[in-house]
C-alpha positions as CSV (number, residue, x, y, z in Angstrom):
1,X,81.8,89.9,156.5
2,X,81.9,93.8,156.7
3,X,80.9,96.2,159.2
4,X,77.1,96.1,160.8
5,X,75.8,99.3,160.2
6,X,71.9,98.5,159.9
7,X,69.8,101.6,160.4
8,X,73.1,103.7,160.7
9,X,72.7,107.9,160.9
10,X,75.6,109.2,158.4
11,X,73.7,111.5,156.5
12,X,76.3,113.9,155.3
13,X,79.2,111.8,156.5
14,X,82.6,111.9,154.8
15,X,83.0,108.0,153.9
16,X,85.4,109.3,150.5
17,X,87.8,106.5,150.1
18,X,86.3,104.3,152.8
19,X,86.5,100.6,152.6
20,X,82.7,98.9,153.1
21,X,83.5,96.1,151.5
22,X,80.5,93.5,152.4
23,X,79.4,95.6,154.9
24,X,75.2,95.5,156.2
25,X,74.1,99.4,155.5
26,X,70.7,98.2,155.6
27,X,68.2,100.8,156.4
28,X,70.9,103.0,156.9
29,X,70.9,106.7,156.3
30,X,73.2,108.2,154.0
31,X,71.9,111.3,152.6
32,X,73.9,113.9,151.5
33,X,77.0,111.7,152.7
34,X,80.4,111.1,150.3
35,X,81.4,108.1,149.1
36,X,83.4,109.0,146.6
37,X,86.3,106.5,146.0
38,X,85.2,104.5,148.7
39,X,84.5,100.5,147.8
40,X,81.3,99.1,148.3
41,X,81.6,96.0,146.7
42,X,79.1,93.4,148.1
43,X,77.9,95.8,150.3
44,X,73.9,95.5,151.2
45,X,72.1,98.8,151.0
46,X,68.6,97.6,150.6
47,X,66.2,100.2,151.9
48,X,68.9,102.5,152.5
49,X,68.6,106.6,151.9
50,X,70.9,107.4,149.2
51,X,69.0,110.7,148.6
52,X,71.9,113.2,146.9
53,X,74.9,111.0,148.2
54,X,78.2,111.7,146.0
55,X,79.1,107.5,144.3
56,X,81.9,109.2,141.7
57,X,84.4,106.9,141.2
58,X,82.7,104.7,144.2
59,X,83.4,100.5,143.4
60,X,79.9,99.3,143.3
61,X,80.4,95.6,142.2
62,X,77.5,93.2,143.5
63,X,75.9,96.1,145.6
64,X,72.2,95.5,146.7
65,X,70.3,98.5,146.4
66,X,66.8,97.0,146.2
67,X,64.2,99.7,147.6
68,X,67.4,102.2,148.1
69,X,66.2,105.9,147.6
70,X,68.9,106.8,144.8
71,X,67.1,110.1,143.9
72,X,69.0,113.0,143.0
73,X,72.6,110.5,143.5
74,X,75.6,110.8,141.5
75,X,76.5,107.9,140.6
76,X,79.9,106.4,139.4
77,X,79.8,107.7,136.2
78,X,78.9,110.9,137.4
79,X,74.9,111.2,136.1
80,X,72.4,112.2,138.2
81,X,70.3,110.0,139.6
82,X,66.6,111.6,138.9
């Protein structure tokens, strides 16, 4: 199990290279924050505010992002998000 972070404030946090493996980011607010390099792998992010968060080169594997707010996000790849 990974950190509890339900309903968390890190909107424009530095999280680049942080490991969140499995952690609960439910509800959470990450807008604006950075993730890149960081692992999320099993992480649960339903609901969460992804609104222009930086996921380049971010380890998504088995993420839940039902109901997340992805818009504007750069994802892995690098797209946008629209």
């Amino acid at each position: 199990m990974g950190a509890q972070l339900k309903k968390s404030n890190l909107s424009y946090a530095n999280l680049s290279g942080a490991d969140l493996r499995g952690a609960n980011l439910t509800a959470a607010n990450l807008s604006h924050a950075n993730l890149r390099y960081a692992t999320l792998t099993g992480a649960n992010l339903t609901h969460a505010n992804l609104t222009e968060v930086n996921l380049t080169e971010t380890h998504i594997s088995e993420v839940n992002f039902s109901c997340a707010n992805l818009r504007r996000a750069i994802m892995p790849d690098g797209t946008l998000h629209v």
